[in-house]
Structure formats: C-alpha cells, structure tokens
C-alpha positions as CSV (number, residue, x, y, z in Angstrom):
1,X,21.3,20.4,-8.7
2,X,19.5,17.1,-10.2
3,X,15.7,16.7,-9.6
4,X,13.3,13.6,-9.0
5,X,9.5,13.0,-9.6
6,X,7.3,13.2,-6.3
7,X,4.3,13.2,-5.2
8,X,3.8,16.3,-2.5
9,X,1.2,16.8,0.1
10,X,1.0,20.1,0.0
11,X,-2.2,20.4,2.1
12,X,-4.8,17.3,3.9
13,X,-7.2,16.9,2.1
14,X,-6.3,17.9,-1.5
15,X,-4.6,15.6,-3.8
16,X,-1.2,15.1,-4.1
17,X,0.7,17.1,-6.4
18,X,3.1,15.5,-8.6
19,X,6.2,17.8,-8.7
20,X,10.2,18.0,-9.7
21,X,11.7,18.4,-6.6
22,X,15.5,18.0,-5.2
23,X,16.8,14.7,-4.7
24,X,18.3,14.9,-1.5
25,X,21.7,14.2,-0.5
26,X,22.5,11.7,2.5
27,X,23.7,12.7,5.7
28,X,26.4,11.6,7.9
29,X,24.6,8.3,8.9
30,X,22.0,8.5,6.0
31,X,21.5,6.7,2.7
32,X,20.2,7.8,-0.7
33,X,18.0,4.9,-2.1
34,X,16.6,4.8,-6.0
35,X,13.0,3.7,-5.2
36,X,11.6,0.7,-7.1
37,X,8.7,0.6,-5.2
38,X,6.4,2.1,-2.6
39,X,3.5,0.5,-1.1
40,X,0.2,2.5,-0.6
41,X,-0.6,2.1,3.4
42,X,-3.7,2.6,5.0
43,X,-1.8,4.7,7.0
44,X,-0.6,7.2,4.1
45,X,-4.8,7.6,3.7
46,X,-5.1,8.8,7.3
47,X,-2.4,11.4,6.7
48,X,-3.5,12.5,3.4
49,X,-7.2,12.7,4.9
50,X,-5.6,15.1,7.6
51,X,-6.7,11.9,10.4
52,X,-3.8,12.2,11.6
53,X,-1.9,15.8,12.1
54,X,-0.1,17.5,9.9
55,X,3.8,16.7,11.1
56,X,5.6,18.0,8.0
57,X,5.0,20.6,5.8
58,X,5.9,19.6,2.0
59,X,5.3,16.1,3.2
60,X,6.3,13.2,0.5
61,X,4.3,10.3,1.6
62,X,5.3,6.8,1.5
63,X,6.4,4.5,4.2
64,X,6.7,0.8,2.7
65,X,10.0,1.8,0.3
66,X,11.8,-1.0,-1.4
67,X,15.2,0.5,-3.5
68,X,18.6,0.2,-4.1
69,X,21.5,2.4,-2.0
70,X,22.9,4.7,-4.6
71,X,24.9,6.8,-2.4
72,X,26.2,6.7,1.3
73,X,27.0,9.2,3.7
74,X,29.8,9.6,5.6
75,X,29.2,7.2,8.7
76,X,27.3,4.6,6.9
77,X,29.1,2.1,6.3
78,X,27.1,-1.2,6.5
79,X,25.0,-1.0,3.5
80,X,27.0,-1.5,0.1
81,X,26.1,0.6,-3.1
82,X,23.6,-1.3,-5.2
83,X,22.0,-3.2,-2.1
84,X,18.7,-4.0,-2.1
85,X,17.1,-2.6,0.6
86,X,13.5,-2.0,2.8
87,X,12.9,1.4,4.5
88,X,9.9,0.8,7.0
89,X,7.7,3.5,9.0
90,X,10.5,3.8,11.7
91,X,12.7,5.9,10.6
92,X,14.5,7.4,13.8
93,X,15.1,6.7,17.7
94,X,17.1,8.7,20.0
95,X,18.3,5.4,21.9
96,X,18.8,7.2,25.6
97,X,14.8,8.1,26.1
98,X,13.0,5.6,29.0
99,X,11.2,4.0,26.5
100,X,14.4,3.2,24.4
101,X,16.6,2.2,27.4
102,X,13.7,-0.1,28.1
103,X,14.0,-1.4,24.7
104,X,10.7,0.0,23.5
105,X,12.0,2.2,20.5
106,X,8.5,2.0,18.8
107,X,7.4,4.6,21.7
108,X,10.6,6.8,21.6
109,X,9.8,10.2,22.8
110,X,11.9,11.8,19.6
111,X,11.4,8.9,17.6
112,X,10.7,9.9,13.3
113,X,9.0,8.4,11.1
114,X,8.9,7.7,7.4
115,X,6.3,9.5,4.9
116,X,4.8,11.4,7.9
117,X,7.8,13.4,9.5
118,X,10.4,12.3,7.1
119,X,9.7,12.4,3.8
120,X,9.1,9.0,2.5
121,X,9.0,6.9,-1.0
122,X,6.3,8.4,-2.9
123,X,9.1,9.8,-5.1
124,X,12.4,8.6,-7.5
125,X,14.0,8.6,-4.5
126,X,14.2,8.8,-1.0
127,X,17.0,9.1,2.5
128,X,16.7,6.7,5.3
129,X,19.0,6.4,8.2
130,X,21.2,2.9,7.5
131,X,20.4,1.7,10.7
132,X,16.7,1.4,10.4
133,X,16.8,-0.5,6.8
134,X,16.2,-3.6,5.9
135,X,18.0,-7.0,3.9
136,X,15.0,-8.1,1.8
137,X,14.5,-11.9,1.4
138,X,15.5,-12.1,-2.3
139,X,12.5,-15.2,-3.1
140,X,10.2,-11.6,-3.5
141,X,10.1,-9.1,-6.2
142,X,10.6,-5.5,-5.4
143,X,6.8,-5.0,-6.0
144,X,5.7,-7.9,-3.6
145,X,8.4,-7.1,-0.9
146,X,6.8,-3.8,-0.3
147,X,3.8,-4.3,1.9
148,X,5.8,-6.9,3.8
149,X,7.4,-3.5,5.1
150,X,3.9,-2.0,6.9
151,X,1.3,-4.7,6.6
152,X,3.5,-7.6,6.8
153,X,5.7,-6.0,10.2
154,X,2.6,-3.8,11.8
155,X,0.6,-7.3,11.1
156,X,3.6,-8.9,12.9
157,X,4.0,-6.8,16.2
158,X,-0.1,-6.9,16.3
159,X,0.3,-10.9,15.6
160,X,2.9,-11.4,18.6
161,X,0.2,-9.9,21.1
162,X,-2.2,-12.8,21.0
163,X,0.1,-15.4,22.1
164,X,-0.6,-18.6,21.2
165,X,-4.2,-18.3,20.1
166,X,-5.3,-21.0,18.4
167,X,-8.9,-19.4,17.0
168,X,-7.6,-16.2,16.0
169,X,-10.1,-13.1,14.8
170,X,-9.3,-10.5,11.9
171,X,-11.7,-7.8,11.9
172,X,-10.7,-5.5,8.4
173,X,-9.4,-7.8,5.7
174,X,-6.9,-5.6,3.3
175,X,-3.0,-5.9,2.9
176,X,-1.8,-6.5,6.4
177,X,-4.7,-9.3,6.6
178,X,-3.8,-11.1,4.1
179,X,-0.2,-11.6,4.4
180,X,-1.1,-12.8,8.5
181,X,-3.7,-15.3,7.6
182,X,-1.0,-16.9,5.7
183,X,1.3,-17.1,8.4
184,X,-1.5,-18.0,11.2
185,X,-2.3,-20.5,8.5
186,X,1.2,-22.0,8.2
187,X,1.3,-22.3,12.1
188,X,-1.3,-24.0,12.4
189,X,-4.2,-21.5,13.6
190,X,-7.5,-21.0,12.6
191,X,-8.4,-18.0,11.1
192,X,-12.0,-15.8,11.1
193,X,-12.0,-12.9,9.1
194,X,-14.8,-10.5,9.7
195,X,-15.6,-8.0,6.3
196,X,-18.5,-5.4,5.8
197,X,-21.6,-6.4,5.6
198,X,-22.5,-8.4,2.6
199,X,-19.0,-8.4,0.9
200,X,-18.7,-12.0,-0.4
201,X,-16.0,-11.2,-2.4
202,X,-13.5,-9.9,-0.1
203,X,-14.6,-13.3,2.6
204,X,-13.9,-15.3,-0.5
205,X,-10.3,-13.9,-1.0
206,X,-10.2,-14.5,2.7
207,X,-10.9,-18.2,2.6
208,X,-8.5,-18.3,-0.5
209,X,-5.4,-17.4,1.6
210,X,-6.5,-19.5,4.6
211,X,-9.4,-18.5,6.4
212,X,-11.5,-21.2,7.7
213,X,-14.0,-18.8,8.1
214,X,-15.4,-15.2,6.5
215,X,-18.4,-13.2,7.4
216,X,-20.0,-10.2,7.8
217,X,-18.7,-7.8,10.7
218,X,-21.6,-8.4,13.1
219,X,-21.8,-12.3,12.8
220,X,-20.7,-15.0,15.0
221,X,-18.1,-16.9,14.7
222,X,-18.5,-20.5,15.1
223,X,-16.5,-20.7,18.3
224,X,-15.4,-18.2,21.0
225,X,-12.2,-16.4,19.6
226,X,-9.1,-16.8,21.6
227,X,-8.1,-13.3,20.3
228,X,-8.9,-10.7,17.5
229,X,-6.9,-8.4,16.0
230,X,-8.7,-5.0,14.3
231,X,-7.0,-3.7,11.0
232,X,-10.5,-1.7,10.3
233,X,-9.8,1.6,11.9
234,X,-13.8,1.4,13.3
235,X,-14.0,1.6,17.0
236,X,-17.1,0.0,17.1
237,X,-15.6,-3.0,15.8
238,X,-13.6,-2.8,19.4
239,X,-17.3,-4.2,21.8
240,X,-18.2,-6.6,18.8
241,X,-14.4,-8.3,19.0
242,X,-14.9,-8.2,22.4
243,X,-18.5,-10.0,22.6
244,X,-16.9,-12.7,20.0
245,X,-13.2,-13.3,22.3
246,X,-13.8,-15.8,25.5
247,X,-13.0,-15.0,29.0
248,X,-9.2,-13.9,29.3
249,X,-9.3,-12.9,25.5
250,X,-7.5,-10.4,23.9
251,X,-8.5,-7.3,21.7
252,X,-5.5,-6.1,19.6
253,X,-6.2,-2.7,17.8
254,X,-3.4,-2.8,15.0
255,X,-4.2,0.8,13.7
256,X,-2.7,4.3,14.0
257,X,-6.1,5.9,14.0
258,X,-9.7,4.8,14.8
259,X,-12.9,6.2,14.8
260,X,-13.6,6.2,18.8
261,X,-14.9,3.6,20.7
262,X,-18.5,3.6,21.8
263,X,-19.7,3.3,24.9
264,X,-19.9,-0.9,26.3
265,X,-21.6,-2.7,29.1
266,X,-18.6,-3.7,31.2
267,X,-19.2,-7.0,30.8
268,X,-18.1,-7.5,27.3
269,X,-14.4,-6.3,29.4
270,X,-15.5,-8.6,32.5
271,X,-14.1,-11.9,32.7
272,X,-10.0,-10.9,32.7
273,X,-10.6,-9.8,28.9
274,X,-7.9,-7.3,27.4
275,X,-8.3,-4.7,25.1
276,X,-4.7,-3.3,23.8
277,X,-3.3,-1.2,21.2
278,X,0.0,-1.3,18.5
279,X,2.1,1.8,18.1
280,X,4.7,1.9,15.6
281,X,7.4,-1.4,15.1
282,X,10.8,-2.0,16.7
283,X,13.5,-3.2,14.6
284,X,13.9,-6.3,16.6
285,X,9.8,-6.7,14.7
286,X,11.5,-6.7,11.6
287,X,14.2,-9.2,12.0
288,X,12.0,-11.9,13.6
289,X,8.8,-10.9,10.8
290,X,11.1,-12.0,8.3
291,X,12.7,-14.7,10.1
292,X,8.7,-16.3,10.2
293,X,7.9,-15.7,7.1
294,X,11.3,-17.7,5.7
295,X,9.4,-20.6,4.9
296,X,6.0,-19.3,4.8
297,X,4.9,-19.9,1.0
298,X,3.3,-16.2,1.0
299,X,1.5,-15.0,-1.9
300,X,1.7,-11.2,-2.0
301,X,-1.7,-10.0,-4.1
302,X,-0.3,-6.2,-5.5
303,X,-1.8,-3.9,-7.6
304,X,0.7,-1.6,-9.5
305,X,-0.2,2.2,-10.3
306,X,2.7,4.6,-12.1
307,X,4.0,7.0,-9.3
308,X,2.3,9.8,-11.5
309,X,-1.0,8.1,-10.2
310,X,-0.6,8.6,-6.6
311,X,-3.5,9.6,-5.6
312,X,-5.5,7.2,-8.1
313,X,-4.0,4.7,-6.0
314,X,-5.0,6.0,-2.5
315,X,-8.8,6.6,-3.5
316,X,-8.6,3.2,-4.5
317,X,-7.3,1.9,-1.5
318,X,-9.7,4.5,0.3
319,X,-12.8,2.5,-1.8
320,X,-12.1,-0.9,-1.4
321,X,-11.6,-1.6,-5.2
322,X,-9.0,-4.2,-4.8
323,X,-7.8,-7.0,-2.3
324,X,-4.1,-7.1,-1.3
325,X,-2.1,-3.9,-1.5
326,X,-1.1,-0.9,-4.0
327,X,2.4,-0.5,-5.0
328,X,3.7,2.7,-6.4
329,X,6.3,2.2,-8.6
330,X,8.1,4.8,-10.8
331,X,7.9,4.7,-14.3
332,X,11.9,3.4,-15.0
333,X,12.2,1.6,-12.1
334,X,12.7,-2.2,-12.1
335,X,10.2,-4.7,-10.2
C-alpha cells in the first residue's frame, strides 16, 4: 500500500491534521489525479468552522483541485494519463432525479460534492469522477487556474443571474470578486464593490482590477444598481443591496452559507425587486465560464502556502490578510 500527505478534518472546529494516509485507487468511472494545486475556498472555512454540517467523517477538504490523471479506472476513458485537469465542487449527479431531468444537476437530490462529501485536494492526491473534470486553458499556471475552479465558476453561475446589468454591485471583495470584476470589466459594465468599513486597501485592489467604484459596505453608490451580487456571507448585507438596486433589481446571494437575514420594511422588496440565491454549479457553468474568460486578460492574484500549512492558510483567508486567493500546493508538485 503507498501513502500520500493530507490534510484531515478530523473534527469542526480543530485544526486540520496533517497525516499519511492511503492514496486511493480509482473506480470504475473514476480518476486518480497527482494534485499540483488546491485553492483555499471560502467555502472550505465554513466546513472546517462546522457552518455547514459535518457530511464526512475523515473529511480531506479541498474543492478547487488542479492535477494531472495518473491513473484511470476501468470505464474512464476520455481523459488521457498525464492530462491536465480541474476537479470543481460538483463532484456527482445521479442524472434521473427531477431536478436532473430538468437539467438542473446543481440541485440533484443525490448529488456529491468535492472536499465536503468526497474527499477533495487538500492532499498528494485525490479521485474525481471523469465526467465532472475539467480541460484547463493552458495560458494559466496550475497555481492561477485553481480559483478559476470555485470563485471563477460559482462567480460565473452568480454572474449569469443579473442579466444584462449594466451597474453591477459586489458586496464582499475576495477571490470570486476579483476574477468577475475583470470579466464585468471586459464586457463593458460598471462595477461597485462594497468592502468593510474603512478598508481602503482592499477598495483600492478593487479599482485596480476594474472597479469604477469602492466603498465601505453601508455607502451609496453613485447610481441605483441594476443588480448586486453578495460574496460576503452577511445577511445583513441582503436589505442594504436591496436599498442600493432600482425597481426590478436583483439581489444574488452567491454563498453556501450566510449569517440570516434580518428583518426588512417590505419596501426595500416592493417595486418587482428580486432577491435569489446560488446553489452549487452545473457542468454546462463550467464550459461557458471558460468559454468567457478566453479572451479576458485575467490576472489571477494567489498566495501560495506548502500543503503542510493548511490551516495557516485558512486562518488567513478567515482574517482577511491577503486579496485574491490561497493556493495549496504540495511541496514536489509543479506550478
């Protein structure tokens, strides 16, 4: 039996423990990928925090993997040994649920997902099933691919909600923030980004990467907002988007968790407003995320921490103490 490096949630709420553990071998429709890199998600926070409950005992975190297939199992035959590939939060659907047969796989009934009920790529290496992998564009490093897999396709679905909102609100600027202004940029919107209060740093980074605009969460923005989209899990950020989107606006909440909503007059709603959330990606997310971004000149901001320093990296994340995204990446691996 060979062994890998991983980093185990044993319990929520303790740290990590970094541990020798089995590396797996791929089932029928599976593949074995050697990870190069692992993005840290605000998502792998809510899990480790015990946010969001417990789904796997044992659990390795990790849902933004970028690696190469190293071995195939028996029915997978559409990935080649050596490919480079991206394993994203969706990491099962059954395909006959209602919701699939309606093509909603992101709210599948049996549907499994990567770092939370799978394990995921906080580790040497990690399985996916072929099917919900991804071809990387190969202008990106294996470091700067890896938050296009949560932030750059959870930014995405949240992105395609507003429509074609030209004055377009971002309320929680970290790694799925700004990767969309870029693209909002490119198309020709106008971006507002709304930080915590008095953090002139982070609405500077904001205008750096297209912004036209950056304040503190409470301010107004200089017009009416077509739409906002909330990457802060803060429910309280929900009436303030509201009170800053005009008549027929909509509220997208991009999160898996949020602190709950407080109460609102109902006319911050009034006025044919919509308040909405995102659950999950489709696969059909992924191929048109990547199709926008083709000529997009992004510029991925990363901050790389050793694997061994997983959970320096999430109270990092969990502080604020960078802008962009963490990347795990094990300590052979190439970037």
């Amino acid at each position: 039996m060979h062994f890998m490096k991983a980093a185990v949630l044993e319990h929520p709420r303790r740290p990590l423990r970094i541990a020798e553990v089995p590396i797996p071998a791929p089932g029928p429709t599976q593949i074995l990928v050697a990870v190069s890199a692992c993005g840290v998600c605000r998502t792998d926070l809510h899990i480790v925090d015990g946010e969001l409950a417990p789904a796997k005992p044992r659990l390795i975190p990790g849902h933004e993997v970028v690696g190469r297939v190293v071995a195939c199992g028996t029915e997978a035959h559409d990935l080649a040994l050596g490919a480079r590939v991206g394993v994203p939060w969706l990491g099962f659907t059954c395909g006959a649920c209602p919701a699939c047969r309606r093509g909603q796989e992101n709210l599948c009934l049996q549907a499994r997902f990567t770092g939370y009920t799978l394990d995921g790529g906080y580790a040497e290496y990690a399985l996916a099933e072929q099917r919900y992998c991804f071809e990387l564009p190969a202008r990106f490093t294996d470091v700067e691919a890896a938050p296009l897999l949560c932030a750059g396709l959870i930014g995405f679905r949240s992105y395609r909600m507003v429509g074609d909102a030209g004055a377009l609100g971002i309320y929680g600027f970290g790694a799925a923030a700004h990767i969309l202004t870029q693209l909002a940029h490119h198309e020709g919107r106008r971006v507002y980004a709304f930080t915590r209060a008095g953090d002139a740093a982070t609405q500077a980074f904001a205008r750096d990467v297209g912004a036209v605009w950056a304040g503190d969460v409470e301010a107004t923005p200089p017009e009416p907002l077509d739409a906002a989209i909330l990457f802060a899990p803060v429910g309280a950020h929900v009436p303030q988007a509201l009170h800053a989107v005009r008549p027929g606006g909509t509220v997208v909440c991009g999160g898996i968790h949020m602190s709950d909503i407080p109460s609102f007059p109902y006319a911050l709603l009034w006025g044919e407003r919509v308040v909405r959330s995102v659950a999950n990606l489709t696969r059909d997310d992924g191929l048109a995320f990547f199709a926008a971004i083709e000529r997009v000149p992004l510029r991925l901001e990363t901050h790389t921490f050793p694997l061994a320093r997983a959970n320096e990296a999430l109270e990092a994340l969990r502080r604020g103490a960078f802008h962009g995204a963490a990347v795990l990446v094990p300590g052979d691996a190439p970037v």
